[in-house]
N, C-alpha and C positions, 0 to 999 in steps of 0.2 A: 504494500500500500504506500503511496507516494501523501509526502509532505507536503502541503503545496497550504497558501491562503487564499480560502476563497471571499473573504468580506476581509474590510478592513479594520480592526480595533478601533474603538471613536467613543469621544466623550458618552458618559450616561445623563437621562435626564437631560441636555441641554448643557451641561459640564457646571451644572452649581451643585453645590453639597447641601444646599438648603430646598427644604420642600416647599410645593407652590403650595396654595391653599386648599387645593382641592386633595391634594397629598397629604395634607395635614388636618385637616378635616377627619378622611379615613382613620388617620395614627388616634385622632385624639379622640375620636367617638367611641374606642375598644376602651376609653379609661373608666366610662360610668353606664356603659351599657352591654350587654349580649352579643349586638350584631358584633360578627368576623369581617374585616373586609380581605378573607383568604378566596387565591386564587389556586387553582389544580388542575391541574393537566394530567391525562392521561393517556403514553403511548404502547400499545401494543406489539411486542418486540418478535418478529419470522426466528423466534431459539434464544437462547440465552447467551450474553453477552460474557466474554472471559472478564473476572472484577475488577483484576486488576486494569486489563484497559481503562474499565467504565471510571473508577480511580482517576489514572492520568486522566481521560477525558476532563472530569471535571476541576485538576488541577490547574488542568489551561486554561478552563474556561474562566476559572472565579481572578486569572490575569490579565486573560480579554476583559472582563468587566467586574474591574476591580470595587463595584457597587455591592457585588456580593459577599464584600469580605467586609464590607460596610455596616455598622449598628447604627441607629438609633437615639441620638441624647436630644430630647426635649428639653427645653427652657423651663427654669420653674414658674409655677401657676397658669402655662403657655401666657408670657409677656412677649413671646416670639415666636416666629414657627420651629418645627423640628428641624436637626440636622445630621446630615449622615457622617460619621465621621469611623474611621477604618476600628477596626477590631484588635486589638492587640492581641486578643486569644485568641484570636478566630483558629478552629481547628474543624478541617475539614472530615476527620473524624464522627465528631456530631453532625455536622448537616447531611450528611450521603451515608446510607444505612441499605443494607440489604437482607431480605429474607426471604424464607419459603413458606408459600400458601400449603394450606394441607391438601392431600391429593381430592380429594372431590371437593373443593371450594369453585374453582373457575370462576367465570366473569362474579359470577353473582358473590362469591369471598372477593373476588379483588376490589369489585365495588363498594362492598362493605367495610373493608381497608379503609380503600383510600376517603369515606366517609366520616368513618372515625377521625381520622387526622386531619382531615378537614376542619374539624369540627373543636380539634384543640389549638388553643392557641398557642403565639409563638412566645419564646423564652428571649422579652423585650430587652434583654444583656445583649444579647448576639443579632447578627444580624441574620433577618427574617424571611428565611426560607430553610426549606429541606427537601431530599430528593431520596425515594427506596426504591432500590430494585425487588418484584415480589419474582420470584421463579417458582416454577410448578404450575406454570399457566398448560392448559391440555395440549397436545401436541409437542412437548419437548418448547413449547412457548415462553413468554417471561413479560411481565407489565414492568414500564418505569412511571413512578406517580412523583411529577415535582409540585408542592408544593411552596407560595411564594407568596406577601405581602401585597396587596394592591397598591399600595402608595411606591413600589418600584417600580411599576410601569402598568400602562393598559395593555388590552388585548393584543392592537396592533408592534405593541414596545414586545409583550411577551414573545410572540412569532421572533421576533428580531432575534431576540436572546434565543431562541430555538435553531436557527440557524449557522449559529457558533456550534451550537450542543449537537447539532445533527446534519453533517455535511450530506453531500451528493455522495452518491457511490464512490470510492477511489480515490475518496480524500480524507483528509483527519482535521477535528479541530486544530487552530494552528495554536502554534505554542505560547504566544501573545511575548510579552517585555516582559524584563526582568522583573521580579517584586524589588519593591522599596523599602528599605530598610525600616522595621516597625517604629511606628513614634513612640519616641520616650515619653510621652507626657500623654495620659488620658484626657480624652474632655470630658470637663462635666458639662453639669445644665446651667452651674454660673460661667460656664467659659465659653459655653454657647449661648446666653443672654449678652455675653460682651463682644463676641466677634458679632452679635446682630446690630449692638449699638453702632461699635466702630464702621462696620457699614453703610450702617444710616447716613452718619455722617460725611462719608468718602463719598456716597451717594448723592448725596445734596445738589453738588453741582448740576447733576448729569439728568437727576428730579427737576430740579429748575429751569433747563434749558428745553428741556422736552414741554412741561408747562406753560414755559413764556413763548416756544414754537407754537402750538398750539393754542394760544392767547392772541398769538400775531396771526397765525390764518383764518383762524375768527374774526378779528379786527377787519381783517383783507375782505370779507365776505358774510357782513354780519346776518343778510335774510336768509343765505344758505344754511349758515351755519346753526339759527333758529328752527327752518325746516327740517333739517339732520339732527335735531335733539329732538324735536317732535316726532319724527319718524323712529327713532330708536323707544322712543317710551313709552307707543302706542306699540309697539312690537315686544316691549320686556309686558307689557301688560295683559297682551295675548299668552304670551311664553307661560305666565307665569301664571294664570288662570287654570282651574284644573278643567281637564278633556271633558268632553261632554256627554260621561259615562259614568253611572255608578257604581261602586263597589260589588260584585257579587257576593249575597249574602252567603252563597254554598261555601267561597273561601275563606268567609271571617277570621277564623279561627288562625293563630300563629302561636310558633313556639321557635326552640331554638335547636331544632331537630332535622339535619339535611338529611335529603334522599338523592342517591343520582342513580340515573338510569342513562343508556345510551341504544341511539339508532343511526342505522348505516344507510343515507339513501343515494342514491344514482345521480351522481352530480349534473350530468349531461340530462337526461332526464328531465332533472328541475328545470335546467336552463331550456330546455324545450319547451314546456309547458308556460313559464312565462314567457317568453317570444311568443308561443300562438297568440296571445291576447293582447302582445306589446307593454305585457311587464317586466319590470328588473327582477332576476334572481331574489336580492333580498326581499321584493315585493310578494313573494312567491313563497320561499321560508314565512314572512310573517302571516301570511294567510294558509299555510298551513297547520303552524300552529294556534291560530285560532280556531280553524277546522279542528283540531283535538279537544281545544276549549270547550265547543259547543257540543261533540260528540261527548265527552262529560258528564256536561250539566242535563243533555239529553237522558243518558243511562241514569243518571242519581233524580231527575223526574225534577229536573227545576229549568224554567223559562231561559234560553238565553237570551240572552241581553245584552247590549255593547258594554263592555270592562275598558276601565283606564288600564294603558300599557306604557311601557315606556322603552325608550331606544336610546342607546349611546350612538351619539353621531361623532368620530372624530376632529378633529379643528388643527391634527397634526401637515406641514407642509410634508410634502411625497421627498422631501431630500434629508429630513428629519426626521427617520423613524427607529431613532435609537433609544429605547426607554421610555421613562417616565409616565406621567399623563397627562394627555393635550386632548380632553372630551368635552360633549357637551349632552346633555341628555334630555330627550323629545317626550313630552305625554301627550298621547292621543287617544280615541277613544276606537278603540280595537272593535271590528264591526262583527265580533264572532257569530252573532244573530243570520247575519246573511249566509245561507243555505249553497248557492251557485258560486263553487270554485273561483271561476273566472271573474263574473263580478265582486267579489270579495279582494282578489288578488288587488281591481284597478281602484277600490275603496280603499283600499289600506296603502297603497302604492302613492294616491293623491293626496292624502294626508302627511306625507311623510315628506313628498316634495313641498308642499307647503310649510311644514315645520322647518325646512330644510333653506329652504328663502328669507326666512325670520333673520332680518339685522341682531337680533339680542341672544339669539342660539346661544353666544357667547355667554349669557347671563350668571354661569356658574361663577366662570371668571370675577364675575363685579361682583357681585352678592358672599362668595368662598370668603374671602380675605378678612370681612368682618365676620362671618361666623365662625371663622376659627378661630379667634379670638376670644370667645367667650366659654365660659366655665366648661368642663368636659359634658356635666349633669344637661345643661343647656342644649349644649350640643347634640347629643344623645334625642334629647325632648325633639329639636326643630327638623334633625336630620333624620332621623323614626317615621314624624309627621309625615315628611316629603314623600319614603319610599314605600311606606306602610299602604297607603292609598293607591298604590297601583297594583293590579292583581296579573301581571305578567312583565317581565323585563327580559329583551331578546338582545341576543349581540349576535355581529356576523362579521367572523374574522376570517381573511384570504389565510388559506395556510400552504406549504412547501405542494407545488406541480407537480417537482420530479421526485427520484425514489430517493430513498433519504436513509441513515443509519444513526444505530447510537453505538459508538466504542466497535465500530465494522459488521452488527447486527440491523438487518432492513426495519423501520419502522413501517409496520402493518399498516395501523389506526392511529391516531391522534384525536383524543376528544378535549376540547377546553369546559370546565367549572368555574364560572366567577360567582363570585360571593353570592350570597342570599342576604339582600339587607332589608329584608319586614317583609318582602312581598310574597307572595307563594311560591312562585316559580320564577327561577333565570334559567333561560335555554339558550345556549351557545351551539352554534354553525360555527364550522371550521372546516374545510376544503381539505381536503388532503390526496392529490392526486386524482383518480378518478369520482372518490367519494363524500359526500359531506357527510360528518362525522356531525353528529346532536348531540350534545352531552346536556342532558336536564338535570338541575340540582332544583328539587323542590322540599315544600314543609310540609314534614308527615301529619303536623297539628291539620293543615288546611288540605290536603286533597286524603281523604279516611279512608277510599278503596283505591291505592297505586295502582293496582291492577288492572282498573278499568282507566284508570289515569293513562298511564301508556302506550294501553291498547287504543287507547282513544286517540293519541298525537299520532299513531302507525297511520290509521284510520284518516289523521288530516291530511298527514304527507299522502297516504294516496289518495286522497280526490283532489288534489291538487294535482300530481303524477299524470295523471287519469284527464287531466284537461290536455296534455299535452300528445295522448295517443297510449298505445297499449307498452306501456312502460313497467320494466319489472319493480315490484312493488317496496315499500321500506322494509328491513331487516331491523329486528329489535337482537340487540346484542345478549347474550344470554353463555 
């Protein structure tokens, strides 16, 4: 196997050690409430990987991105945001662990696994992530389940790091630069309250001139510039109005109890079906999975109805997608009620280009910075509020075309879990060569028969399939 770099090592996050707000936000809502904002990934390995490779592997990697050898020190009482600063202990020891399922466990023990650890949180010393190899998956198989902190990046930032982790055939992660000598001196949370002052004020200038820039193009254009604050505030006020959807009372119910499930559907397929009607792919996923919704509420004998949902839409530039998180996130009023595939698909597809047009999308951005600011308990209360209201959150992340390895082992499957933060269900798409990969993480409190629960998302995917011609149908992973 030849040595070669296929990406090039490049800052994380944007190259600050300090979290944006919406990063800090997530860190600091774990201090007075439940929700996890953990992320998990799960790839399905064609045999078991030799350990010691998988080892090296991730020696390189945590070089290439030296974020993951990164902790954690918050400011005391958050008078500042969090900052990442390197790990003096860091031992890759604890984060990469490996074991054996027992022999009759398969999908349904590996998903139970990787649930559990989901489910616990991370050890806020270290820096936040862990990665297990399970072996004794059937066929001489083997799962790798990474677990990782959301405030290190979003879906799109994940992928990235995934592609360090899992070259193309014939290559090997590259071995990245030298490590730097560990710092002598820990931070604390008062030496991260002062590196936030001393910036402030280093800051000042560069605050001021950006200020008085934007004070002088105003000046230059004062009725524009009235229109353009009236157009943004009639747009933060649409954004920020809830969808025009009630709760479904069948999901009230919440706890702090994930479930995940995964189904395998025909990538090309999808993209079939949406083209016959001149929808987008993801337009096609989301009306899927409302097709499961109302197959649901159909079996457990309750009316459906349009549910608030909600969508990360990214806000990352396509030359910047190293880390962090650059999102914004949409509620709409999910049209599960509509029966007809096709029209469902261009109902759910128009609403989305319309949120999608919104000047204030951005809104996290303005509104994050003061909420992070306030007491964790506060926190907890207003960012509870926001997610708890919506009864579906869907993400759709592009993932690796071609064939891919971990440690010179073919990555099969690749399914993404992002967090559960109040609502019932988050369901990730993830592409993964020929197949989109559905990783559901839902609450056991809010959906009481899974069963019918997933049978029911098979069920959406194919009448959705099913608009596009005699398409072979979803695979539920088992």
């Amino acid at each position: 196997m030849t040595t070669e770099t296929p990406m090039a090592s490049a800052e994380w996050g944007g190259g600050s050690d300090v979290m944006n707000a919406f990063e800090a936000l997530m860190w600091r809502v774990e201090d007075a409430s439940p929700v996890r904002s953990t992320c998990v990934g799960i790839e399905l390995l064609d045999g078991t990987p030799n350990w010691n490779a998988v080892v090296e592997t991730h020696h390189r990697l945590t070089r290439l991105i030296p974020r993951l050898r990164h902790r954690v020190v918050s400011p005391p009482m958050g008078l500042a945001p969090p900052r990442w600063a390197e790990d003096p202990n860091f031992d890759l020891h604890y984060h990469l662990r490996r074991t054996r399922l027992p022999d009759d466990a398969g999908w349904a023990g590996l998903l139970a696994a990787a649930e559990k650890a989901a489910m616990r949180g991370f050890d806020r010393a270290r820096p936040p992530w862990e990665a297990v190899l399970y072996e004794g998956m059937p066929d001489g198989k083997s799962a790798y389940v990474l677990k990782l902190h959301h405030s290190i990046s979003d879906g799109l930032g994940i992928m990235k790091l995934l592609t360090y982790l899992n070259p193309p055939a014939g290559l090997e992660t590259p071995p990245g630069p030298e490590l730097t000598p560990r710092p002598s001196k820990v931070m604390t949370p008062l030496d991260a309250l002062r590196a936030h002052a001393v910036e402030g004020v280093l800051g000042t200038p560069d605050v001021l001139r950006k200020a008085g820039g934007t004070a002088l193009r105003a000046l230059s254009n004062p009725p524009e510039s009235v229109r353009a604050s009236a157009r943004y505030t009639s747009s933060l006020k649409r954004v920020l109005s809830p969808p025009a959807a009630e709760p479904s009372p069948l999901l009230a119910e919440r706890s702090t109890n994930w479930r995940f499930a995964a189904l395998d559907v025909d990538f090309a397929a999808l993209r079939a079906a949406a083209k016959t009607v001149g929808a987008s792919i993801n337009d096609a996923y989301l009306a899927a999975l409302l097709g499961g919704y109302r197959l649901y509420h159909e079996a457990m004998g309750v009316p459906p109805q349009p549910v608030p949902i909600a969508i990360p839409m990214s806000l990352r530039p396509a030359e910047a997608a190293n880390g962090g998180n650059e999102i914004a996130s949409a509620r709409l009023a999910g049209p599960m009620e509509i029966v007809d595939p096709a029209k469902r698909m261009l109902e759910i597809g128009d609403q989305v280009r319309r949120a999608r047009a919104e000047p204030a999308m951005n809104n996290l951005s303005v509104i994050a910075p003061a909420i992070a600011r306030l007491p964790a308990g506060v926190i907890a209360q207003i960012a509870g509020g926001m997610t708890r209201a919506n009864d579906l959150q869907a993400s759709n992340v592009p993932g690796p075309r071609v064939e891919v390895h971990l440690a010179g082992v073919r990555v099969e499957r690749l399914y993404g879990y992002a967090p559960l933060p109040g609502c019932p269900a988050m369901i990730t798409l993830a592409t993964h060569g020929p197949v989109a990969c559905v990783g559901v993480n839902y609450d056991a409190a809010s959906f009481t028969d899974p069963e019918t629960f997933v049978h029911s998302l098979v069920g959406g995917f194919d009448e959705v399939l099913r608009v596009g011609g005699d398409n072979p149908p979803p695979v539920l992973a088992r």
